[in-house]
C-alpha positions as CSV (number, residue, x, y, z in Angstrom):
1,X,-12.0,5.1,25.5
2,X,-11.3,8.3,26.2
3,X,-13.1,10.8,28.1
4,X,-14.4,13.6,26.4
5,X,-14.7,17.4,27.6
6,X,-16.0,20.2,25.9
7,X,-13.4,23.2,26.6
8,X,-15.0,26.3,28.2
9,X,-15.8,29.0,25.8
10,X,-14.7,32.8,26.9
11,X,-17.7,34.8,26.0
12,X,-16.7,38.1,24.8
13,X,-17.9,40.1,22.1
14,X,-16.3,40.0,18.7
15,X,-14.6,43.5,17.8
16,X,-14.2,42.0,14.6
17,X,-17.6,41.5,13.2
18,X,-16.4,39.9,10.2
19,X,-15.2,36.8,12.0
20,X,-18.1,33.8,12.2
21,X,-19.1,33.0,15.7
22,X,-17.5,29.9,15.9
23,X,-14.0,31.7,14.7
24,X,-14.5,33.7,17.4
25,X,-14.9,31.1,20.2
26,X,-12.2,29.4,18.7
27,X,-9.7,32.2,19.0
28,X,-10.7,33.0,22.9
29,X,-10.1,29.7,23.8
30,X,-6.5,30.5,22.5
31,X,-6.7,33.4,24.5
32,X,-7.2,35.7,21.7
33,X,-9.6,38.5,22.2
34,X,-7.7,41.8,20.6
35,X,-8.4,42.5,17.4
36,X,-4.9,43.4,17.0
37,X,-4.1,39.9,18.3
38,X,-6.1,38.2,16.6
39,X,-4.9,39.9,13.2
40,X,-1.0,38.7,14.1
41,X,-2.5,35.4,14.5
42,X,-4.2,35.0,11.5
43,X,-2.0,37.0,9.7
44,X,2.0,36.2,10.8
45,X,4.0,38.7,10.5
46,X,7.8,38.0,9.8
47,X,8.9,41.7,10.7
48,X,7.3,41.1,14.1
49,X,10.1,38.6,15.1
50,X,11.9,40.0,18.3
51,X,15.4,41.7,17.8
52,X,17.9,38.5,18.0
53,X,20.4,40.9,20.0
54,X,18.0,40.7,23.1
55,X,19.6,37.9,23.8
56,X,22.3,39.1,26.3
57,X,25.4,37.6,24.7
58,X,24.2,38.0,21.1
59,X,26.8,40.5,20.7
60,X,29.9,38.7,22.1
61,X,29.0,35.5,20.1
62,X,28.6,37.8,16.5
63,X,31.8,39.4,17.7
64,X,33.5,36.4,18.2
65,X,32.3,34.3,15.0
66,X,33.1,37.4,12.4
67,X,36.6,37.9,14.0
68,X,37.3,33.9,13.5
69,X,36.1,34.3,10.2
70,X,38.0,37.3,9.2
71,X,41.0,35.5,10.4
72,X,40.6,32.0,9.1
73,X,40.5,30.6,12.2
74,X,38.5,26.9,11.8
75,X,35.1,26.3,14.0
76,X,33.4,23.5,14.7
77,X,29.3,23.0,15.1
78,X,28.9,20.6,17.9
79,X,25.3,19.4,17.5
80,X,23.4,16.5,19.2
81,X,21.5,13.8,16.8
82,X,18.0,14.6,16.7
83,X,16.1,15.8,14.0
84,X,16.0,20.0,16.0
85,X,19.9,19.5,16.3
86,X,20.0,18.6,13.0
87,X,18.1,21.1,11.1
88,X,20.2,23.8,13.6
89,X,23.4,22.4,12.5
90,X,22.3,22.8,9.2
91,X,21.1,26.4,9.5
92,X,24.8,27.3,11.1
93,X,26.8,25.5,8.7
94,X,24.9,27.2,5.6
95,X,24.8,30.7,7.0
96,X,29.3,29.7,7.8
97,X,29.5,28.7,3.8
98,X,27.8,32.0,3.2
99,X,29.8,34.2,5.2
100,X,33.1,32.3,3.6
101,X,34.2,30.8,7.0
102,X,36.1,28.3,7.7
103,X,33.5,25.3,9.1
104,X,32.9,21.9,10.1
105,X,30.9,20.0,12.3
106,X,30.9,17.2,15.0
107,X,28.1,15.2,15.5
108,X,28.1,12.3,18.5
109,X,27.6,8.6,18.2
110,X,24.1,8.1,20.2
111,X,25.1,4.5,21.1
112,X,28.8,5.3,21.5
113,X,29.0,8.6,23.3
114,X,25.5,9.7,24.4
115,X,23.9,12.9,24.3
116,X,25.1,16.3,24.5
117,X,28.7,17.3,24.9
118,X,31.1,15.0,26.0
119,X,35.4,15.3,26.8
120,X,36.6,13.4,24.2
121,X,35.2,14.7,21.3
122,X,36.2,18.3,23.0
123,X,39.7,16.6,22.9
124,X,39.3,15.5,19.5
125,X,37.9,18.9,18.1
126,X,40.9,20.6,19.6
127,X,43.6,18.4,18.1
128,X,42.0,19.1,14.3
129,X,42.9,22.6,14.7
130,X,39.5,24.2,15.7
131,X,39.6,27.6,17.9
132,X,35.7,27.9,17.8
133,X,33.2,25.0,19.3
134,X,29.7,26.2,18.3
135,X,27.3,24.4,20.0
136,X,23.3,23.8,19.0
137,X,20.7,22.2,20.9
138,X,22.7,21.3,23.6
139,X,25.9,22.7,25.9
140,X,23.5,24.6,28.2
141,X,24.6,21.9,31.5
142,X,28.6,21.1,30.2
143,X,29.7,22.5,32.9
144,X,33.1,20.3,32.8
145,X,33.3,20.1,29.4
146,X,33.2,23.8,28.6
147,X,36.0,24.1,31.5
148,X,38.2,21.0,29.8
149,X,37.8,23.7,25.9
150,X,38.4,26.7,27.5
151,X,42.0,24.7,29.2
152,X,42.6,23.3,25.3
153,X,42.6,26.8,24.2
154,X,39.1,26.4,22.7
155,X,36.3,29.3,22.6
156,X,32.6,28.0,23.2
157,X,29.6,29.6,22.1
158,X,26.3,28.0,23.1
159,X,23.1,27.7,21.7
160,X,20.6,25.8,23.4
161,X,17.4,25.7,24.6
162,X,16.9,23.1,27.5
163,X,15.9,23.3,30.6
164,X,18.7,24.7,33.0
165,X,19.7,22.2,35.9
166,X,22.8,23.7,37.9
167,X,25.4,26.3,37.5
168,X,25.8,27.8,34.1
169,X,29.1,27.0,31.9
170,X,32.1,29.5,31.7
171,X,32.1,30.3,28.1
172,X,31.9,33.1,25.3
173,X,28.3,33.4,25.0
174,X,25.4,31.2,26.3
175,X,22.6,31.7,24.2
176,X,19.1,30.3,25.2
177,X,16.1,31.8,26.3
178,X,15.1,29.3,29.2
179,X,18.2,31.4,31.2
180,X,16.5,33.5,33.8
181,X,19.6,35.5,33.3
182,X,18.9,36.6,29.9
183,X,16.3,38.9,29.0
184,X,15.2,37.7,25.9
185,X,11.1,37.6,26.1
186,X,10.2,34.1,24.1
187,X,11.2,31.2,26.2
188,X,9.5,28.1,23.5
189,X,12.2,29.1,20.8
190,X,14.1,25.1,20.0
191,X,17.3,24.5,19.1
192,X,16.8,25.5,15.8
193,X,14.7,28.6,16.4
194,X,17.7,29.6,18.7
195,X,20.4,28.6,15.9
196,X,18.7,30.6,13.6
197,X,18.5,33.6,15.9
198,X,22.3,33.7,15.6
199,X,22.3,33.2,12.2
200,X,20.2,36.9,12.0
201,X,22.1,38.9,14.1
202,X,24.8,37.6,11.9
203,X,23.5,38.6,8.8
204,X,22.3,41.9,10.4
205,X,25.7,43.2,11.3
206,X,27.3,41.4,8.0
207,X,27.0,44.7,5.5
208,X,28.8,46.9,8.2
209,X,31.9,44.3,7.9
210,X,32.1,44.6,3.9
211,X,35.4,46.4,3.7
212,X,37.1,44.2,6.7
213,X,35.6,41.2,5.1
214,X,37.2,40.2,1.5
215,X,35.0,37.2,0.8
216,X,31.8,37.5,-0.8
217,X,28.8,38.0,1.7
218,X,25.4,37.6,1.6
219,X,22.8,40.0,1.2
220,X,21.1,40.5,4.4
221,X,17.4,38.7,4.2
222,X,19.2,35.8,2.6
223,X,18.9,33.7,5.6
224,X,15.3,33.4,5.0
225,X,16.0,31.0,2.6
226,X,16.5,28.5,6.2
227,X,13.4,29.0,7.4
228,X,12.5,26.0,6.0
229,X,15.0,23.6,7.9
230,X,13.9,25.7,11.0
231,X,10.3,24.9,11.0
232,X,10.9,20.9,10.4
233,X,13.0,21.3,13.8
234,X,10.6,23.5,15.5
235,X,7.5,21.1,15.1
236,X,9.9,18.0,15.4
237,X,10.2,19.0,18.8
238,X,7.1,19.5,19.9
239,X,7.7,23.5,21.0
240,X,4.5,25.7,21.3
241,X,3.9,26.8,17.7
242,X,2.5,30.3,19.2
243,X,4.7,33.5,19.5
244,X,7.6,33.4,17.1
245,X,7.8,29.6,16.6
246,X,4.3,30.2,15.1
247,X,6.2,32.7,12.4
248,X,8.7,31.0,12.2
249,X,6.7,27.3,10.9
250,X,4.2,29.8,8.9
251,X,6.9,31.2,6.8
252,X,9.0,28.6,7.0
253,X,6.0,26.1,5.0
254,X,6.2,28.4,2.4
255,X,10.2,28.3,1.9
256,X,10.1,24.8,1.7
257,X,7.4,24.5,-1.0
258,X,10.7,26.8,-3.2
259,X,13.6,24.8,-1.3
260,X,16.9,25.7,-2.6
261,X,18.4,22.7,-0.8
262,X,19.0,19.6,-2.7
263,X,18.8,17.2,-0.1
264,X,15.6,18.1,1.2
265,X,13.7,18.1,-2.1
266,X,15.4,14.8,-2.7
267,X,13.8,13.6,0.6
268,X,10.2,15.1,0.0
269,X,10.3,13.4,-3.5
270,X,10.8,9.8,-2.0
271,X,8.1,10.8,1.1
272,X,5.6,11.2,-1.6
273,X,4.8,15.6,-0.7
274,X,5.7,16.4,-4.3
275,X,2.9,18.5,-5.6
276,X,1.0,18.3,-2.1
277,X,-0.1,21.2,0.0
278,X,2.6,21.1,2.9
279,X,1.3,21.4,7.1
280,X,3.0,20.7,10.3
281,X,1.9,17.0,9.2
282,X,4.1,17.0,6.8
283,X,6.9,18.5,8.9
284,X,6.5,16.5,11.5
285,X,5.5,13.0,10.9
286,X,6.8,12.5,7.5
287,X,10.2,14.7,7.1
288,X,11.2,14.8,10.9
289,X,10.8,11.2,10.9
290,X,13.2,10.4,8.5
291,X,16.0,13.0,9.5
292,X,15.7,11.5,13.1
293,X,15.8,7.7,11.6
294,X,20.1,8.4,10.8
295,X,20.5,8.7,14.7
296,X,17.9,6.2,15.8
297,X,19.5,3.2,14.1
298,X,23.2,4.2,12.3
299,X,24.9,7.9,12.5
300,X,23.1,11.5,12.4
301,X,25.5,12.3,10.0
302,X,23.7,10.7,7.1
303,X,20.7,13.4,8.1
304,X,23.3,16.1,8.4
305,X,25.0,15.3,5.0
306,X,21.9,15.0,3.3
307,X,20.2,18.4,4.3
308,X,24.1,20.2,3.0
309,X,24.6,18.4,0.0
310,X,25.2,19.9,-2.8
311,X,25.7,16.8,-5.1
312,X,22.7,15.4,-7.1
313,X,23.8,11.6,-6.7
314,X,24.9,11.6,-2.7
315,X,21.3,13.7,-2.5
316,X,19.5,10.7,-3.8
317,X,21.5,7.6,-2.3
318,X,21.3,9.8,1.3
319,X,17.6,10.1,0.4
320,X,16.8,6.7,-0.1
321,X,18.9,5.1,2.9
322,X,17.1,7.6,5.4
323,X,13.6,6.2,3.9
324,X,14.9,3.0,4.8
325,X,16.6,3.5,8.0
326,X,13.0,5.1,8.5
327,X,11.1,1.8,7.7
328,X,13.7,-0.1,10.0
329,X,13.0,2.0,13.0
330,X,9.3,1.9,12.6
331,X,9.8,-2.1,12.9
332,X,11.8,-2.0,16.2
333,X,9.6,0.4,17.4
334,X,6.8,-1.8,17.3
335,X,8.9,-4.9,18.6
336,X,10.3,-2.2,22.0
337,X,6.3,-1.4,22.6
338,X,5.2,-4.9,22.8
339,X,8.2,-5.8,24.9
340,X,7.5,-2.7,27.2
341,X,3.4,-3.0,27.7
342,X,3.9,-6.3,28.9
343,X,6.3,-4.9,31.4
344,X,4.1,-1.9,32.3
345,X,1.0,-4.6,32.5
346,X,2.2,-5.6,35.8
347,X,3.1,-2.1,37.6
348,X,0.2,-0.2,35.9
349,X,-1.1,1.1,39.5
350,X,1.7,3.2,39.4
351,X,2.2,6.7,39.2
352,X,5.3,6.7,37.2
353,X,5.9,4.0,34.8
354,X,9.4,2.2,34.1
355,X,10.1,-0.4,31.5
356,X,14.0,-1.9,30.2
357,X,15.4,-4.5,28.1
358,X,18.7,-5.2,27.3
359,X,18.4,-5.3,23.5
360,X,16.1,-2.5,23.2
361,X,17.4,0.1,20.6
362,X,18.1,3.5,22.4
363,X,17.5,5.0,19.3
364,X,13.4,4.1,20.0
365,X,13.0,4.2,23.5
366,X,12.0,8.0,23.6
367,X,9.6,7.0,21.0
368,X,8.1,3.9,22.7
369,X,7.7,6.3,25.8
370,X,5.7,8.6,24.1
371,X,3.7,6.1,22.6
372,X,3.0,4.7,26.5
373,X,1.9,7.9,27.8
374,X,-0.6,8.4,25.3
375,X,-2.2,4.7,26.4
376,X,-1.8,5.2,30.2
377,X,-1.9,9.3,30.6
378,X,1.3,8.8,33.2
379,X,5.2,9.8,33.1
380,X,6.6,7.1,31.2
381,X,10.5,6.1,31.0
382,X,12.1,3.2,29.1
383,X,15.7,2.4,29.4
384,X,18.3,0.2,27.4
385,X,19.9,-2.2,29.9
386,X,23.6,-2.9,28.9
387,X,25.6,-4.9,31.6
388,X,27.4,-1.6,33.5
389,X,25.1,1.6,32.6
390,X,21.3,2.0,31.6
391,X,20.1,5.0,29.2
392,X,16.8,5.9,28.9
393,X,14.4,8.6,27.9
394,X,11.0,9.6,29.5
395,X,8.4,11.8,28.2
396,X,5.5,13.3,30.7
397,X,2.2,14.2,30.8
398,X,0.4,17.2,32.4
399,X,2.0,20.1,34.1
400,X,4.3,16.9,35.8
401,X,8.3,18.7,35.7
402,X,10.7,15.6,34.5
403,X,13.7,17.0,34.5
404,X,12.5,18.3,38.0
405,X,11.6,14.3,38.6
406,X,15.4,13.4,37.9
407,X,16.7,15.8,39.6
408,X,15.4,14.8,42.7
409,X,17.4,11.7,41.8
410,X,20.5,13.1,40.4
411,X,22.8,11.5,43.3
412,X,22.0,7.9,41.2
413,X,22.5,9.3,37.4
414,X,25.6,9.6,35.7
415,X,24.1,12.8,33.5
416,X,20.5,13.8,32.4
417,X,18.5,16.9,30.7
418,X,16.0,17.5,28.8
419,X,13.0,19.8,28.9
420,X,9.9,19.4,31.1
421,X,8.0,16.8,29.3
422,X,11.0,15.3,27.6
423,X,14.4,14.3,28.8
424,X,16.9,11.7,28.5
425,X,19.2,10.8,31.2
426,X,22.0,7.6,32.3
427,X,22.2,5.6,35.5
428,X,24.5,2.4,36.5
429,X,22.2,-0.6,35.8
430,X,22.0,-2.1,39.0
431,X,20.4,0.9,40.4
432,X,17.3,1.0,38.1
433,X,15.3,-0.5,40.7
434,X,16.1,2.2,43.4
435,X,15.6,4.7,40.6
436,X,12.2,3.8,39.9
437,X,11.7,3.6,43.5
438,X,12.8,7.4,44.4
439,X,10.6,8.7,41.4
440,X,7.8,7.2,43.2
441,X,8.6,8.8,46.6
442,X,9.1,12.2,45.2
443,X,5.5,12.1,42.9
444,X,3.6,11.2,46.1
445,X,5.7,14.5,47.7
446,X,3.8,16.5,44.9
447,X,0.4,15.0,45.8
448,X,-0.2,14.3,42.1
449,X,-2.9,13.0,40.8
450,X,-3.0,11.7,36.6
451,X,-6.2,11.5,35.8
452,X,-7.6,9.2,33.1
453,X,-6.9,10.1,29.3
454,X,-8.6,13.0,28.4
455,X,-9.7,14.4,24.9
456,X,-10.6,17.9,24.9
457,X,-13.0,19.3,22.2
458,X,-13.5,22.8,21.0
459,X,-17.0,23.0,20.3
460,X,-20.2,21.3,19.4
461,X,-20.9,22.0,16.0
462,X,-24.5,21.3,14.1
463,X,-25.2,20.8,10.6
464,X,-25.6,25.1,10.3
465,X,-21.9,25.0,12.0
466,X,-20.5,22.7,9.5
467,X,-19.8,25.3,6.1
468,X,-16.8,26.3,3.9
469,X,-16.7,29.4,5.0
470,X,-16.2,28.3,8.2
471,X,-13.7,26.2,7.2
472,X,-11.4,28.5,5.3
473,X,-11.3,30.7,8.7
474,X,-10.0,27.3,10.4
475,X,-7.3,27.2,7.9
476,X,-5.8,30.4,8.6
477,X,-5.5,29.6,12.1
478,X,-2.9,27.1,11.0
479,X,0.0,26.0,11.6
480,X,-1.3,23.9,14.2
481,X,0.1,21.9,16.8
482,X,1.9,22.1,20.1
483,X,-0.4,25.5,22.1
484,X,-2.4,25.8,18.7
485,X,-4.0,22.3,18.0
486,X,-6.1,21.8,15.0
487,X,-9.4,22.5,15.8
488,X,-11.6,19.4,17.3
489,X,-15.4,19.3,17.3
490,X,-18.1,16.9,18.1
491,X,-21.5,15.9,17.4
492,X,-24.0,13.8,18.8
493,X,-26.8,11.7,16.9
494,X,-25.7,11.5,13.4
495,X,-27.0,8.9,11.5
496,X,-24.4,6.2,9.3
497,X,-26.0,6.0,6.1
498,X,-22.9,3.5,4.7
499,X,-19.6,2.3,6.2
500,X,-16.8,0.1,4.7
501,X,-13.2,-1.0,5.8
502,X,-10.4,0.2,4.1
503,X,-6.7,0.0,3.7
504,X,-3.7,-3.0,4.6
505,X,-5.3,-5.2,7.1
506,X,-8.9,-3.3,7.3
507,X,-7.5,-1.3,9.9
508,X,-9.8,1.6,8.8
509,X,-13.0,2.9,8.2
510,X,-15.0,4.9,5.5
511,X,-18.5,6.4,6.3
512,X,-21.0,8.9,5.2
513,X,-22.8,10.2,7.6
514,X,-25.8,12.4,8.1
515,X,-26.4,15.1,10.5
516,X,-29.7,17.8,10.1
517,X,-29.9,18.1,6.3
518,X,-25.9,17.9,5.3
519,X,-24.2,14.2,4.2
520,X,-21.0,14.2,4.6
521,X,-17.6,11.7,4.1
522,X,-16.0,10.2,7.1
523,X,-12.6,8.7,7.7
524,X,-12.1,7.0,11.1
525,X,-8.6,5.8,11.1
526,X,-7.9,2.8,13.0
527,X,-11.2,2.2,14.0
528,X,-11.9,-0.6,11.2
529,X,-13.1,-3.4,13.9
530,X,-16.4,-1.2,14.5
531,X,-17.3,-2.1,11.4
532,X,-19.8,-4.8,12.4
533,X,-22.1,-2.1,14.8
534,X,-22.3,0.4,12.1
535,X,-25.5,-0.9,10.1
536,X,-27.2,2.0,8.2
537,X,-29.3,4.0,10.3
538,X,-27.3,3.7,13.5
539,X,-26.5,6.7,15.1
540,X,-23.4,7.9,16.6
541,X,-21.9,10.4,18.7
542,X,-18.1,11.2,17.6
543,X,-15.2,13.6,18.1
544,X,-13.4,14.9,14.4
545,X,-11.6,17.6,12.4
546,X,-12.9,19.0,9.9
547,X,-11.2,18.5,6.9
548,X,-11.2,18.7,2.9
549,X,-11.1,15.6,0.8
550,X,-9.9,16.5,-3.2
551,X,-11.0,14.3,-5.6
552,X,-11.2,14.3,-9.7
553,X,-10.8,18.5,-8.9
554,X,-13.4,18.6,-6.7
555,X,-13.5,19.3,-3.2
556,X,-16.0,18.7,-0.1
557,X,-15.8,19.0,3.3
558,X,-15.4,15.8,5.2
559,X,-14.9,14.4,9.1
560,X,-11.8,12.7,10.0
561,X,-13.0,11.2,12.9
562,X,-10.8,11.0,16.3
563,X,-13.1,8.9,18.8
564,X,-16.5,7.5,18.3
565,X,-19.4,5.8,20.1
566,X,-23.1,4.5,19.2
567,X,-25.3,7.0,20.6
């Protein structure tokens, strides 16, 4: 069980008297004090966005793309295989149809070539006639590569947004805001956010070009209509949804209740959100899911295809066969974790945890790490084992630096990158041990300490806490997740008047439960095999969201429960 701890409340004085108490606690724990502030917060403002040309090399990169347009020249996206990558390839290759250009895009094997970008597909580009490599969501550290394009007679613009590990590439334009060369003042943009950044100064400029430019343009504000794909890529990876990401996922939830792309509504038809109110839930573990499925277990391309279709019946079939690639991975993923805590069983003392196989997927070891921290609240990395080189990913926990972590082992790995509590990276098998082994020596350098799982609550709320009103104000702080998660409460001594499992397996559990004078629903996922210790009239203590349960048209406030305990 987790340990619980009630965040610290900033007292301050609400200048907006309007605003319940517990709205306004809520908001200062966000840091949120200004009324101006907290009126761009509630209230996201799509004019607010920062000026994509703050990006030093903006310019040179718009430049560059309208001249190979106006000349016919052919360019090439270059995107890696997750579902950001994806959704920013998408955003390009739209805003290229739009603009009339001349466009393709390259998309690596994960099993065959790795991550980011590699020689030979450089080589390959080159020989189909490309003159322009776009790159999103990765490029930032291709040091080589970049010098191999620019020797093929290949311009390279890059838009990234990863972490920054040694000298910076020779090319057009290196666009990303985690270079402390650049200027521009939001650092949490993803691959898609930064994509989409190009895509705007594009469209900006793209009037002024009319009478050089014979094909048909858009009208600027059209690339609004990809807001959409760029808020499934912004909370598939797990940025901070504050600052623009947090306009950027607010508008781009309504877009994709209107999409105008086939593929997509295709995709949300066989996830079952037809007709349902669309969050970051939505984004993120039902659509991201199934756009990173194509990569996990077969191609990315399948994801890619599907989100540029414009055919009805490759819209369906690519549909269907990401739903099932989606149910596949789910499966391994399972079948990796087992593998992987029995592993981790025997090291658990361990500051940094390490687990291999040599038939684990790579598509689901990132996953499988993520899963591990969760349980053990430590840096977790699990590799596929293949007889000559390892590839793994890890995912972190705390303010611990990863990519930091490898580098302080970069003499033993082929290539890595990543971001701070995510990265992927490739070592020579035989050295795994020694790897694991350095990691260790440079955590004790950092004196770190991972304390136990810990699950931080807002507030404690009682029965005179617990309204609609007070609830509608919760919803407008949405979109939640990464830097902005959904609100979570607790309260202590409420009585169980019923309880029942639920769903496959009785994995789950349905209460009612009364605290002061108010009854209200409870759903406890996962939390079935209390079932036995909830007799009416015990009482319980428990951590939940609030949330709204719809049924025959009407509506009533309910707890989804996180953690619980008998009082």
């Amino acid at each position: 069980m987790k340990e619980w701890k009630l965040k610290q409340v900033n007292q301050t004085t609400s200048k907006l008297p309007e605003l319940p108490n517990l709205i306004v606690g809520l908001l200062a724990q966000r840091g949120l004090f200004d009324p101006e502030q907290i009126r761009n917060f509630l209230q996201p403002d799509y004019d607010k966005l920062h000026l994509p040309f703050l990006f030093k090399h903006m310019q040179k990169a718009v430049e560059r793309i309208w001249e190979a347009v106006r000349s016919g020249e052919k360019i090439t996206i270059y995107a890696d295989y997750d579902a950001d990558a994806i959704t920013a390839a998408s955003v390009v290759y739209k805003a290229m149809q739009k603009i009339g250009a001349k466009i393709d895009c390259y998309i690596p094997d994960r099993f065959a070539e790795g991550y980011g970008v590699n020689a030979d597909a450089i080589r390959r580009i080159a020989e189909n006639g490309t003159k322009l490599i776009i790159t999103v969501d990765c490029g930032t550290n291709a040091v080589e590569e970049a010098g191999l394009a620019k020797s093929r007679g290949l311009d390279l613009i890059i838009t990234d947004h990863h972490e920054i590990t040694g000298d910076l590439p020779d090319v057009v334009a290196l666009i990303n805001p985690k270079n402390k060369q650049d200027t521009y003042p939001f650092e949490h943009l993803t691959g898609v956010g930064v994509a989409f950044k190009l895509v705007q100064a594009l469209f900006s400029v793209a009037p002024t070009l009319r009478s050089e430019q014979p094909r048909p343009l858009a009208r600027r504000g059209w690339e609004k209509w990809l807001l959409d794909l760029v808020a499934i890529g912004t909370v598939a990876d797990c940025q901070s949804l504050t600052g623009e990401n947090r306009v950027l996922v607010s508008f781009g939830l309504k877009v994709l209740a209107k999409t105008r792309w086939l593929g997509l509504k295709k995709l949300m038809a066989i996830a079952g959100l037809e007709g349902r109110e669309l969050d970051t839930y939505a984004l993120g573990f039902i659509l991201a899911p199934r756009i990173n499925a194509a990569g996990r277990i077969k191609h990315a391309d399948l994801a890619f295809k599907l989100l540029v279709t414009e055919d009805e019946n490759e819209a369906s079939s690519l549909a269907q066969e990401l739903n099932s690639l989606n149910q596949q991975r789910q499966m391994l993923t399972e079948q990796v974790l087992s593998e992987a805590r029995s592993q981790l069983e025997l090291i658990s003392d361990k500051k940094v945890l390490l687990a291999y196989g040599a038939d684990w997927p790579q598509g689901v070891v990132g996953l499988v790490a993520g899963k591990l921290v969760e349980e053990y609240g430590r840096p977790v990395l699990v590799l596929r084992k293949e007889e000559l080189l390892a590839t793994g990913s890890g995912r972190s926990v705390g303010g611990f630096d990863l990519v930091a972590a490898l580098n302080s082992s970069k003499d033993l790995l082929v290539r890595y990158g990543g971001h701070t509590q995510a990265a992927g990276f490739t070592l020579a098998s035989q050295n795994i041990p020694l790897f694991h082994e350095k990691l260790l020596e440079y955590v004790e350098t950092l004196s770190t300490e991972f304390e136990p799982p810990v699950l931080e609550v807002d507030s404690e709320l009682g029965p005179i806490d617990i309204t609609q009103e007070n609830y509608e104000y919760i919803k407008k702080m949405a979109p939640f997740g990464v830097g902005n998660p959904k609100p979570k409460f607790v309260s202590y001594g409420m009585e169980v008047l019923d309880s029942r499992t639920v769903g496959n397996g009785s994995k789950h559990l349905k209460m009612r439960l009364k605290i002061g004078d108010k009854i209200l629903g409870a759903i406890a996922f996962g939390q079935g095999f209390l079932s036995d210790k909830l007799r009416p009239g015990t009482k319980v203590d428990a951590v939940y969201e609030l949330a709204e349960n719809s049924w025959n048209g009407n509506k009533a406030l309910e707890f989804k429960i996180i953690d619980m305990k008998l009082s």
